[in-house]
N, C-alpha and C positions, 0 to 999 in steps of 0.2 A: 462442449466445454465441461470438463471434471471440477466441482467444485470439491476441497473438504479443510480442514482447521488442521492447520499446521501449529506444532508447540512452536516457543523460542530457538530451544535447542536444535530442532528439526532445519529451521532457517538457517541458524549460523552453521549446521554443518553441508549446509547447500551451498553458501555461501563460498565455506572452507575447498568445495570440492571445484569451484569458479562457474558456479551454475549462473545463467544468467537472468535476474528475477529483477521484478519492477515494485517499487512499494508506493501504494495508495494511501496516502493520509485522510483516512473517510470522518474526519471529526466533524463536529457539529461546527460551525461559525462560533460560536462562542465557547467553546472547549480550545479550538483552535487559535483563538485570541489569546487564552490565558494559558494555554501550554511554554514552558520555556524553550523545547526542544521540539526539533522535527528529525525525522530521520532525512540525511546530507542526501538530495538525489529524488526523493520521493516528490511523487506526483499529489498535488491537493484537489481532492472530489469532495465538495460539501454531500453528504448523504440525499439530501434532496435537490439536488441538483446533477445525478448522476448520468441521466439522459445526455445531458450539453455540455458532458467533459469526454465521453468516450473516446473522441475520437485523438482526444491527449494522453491517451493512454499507450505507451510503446506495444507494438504487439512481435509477437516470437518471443517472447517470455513467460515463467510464470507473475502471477497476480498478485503481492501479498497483501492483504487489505490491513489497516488496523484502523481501532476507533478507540473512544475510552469511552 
């Protein structure tokens, strides 16, 4: 598995070319609470709980994680 940090612009133009990419919402529980938005589709993995979501995680795609 390749991991590395993708910019924003790097995503949308993946996005743009119909790449198929999965996004991980890795907020905290309480970051998560008080966010108004999530990205439409994205999967939620609390950071510490990332062992016992794996297998919720689509695979044949890339990964994109975000956190705040």
């Amino acid at each position: 598995m390749e991991v590395s940090r993708v910019t924003v612009d790097e995503v949308r133009m993946r996005l743009e070319r119909g790449e198929p990419l999965v996004f991980v919402d890795a907020r905290s529980a309480d970051s998560w609470n008080k966010a108004q938005s999530q990205i439409p589709g994205s999967v939620r993995v609390p950071p510490d709980e990332v062992a016992g979501h794996v297998d919720g995680v689509p695979r044949g795609r890339a990964v994109v994680t975000y956190c705040t």
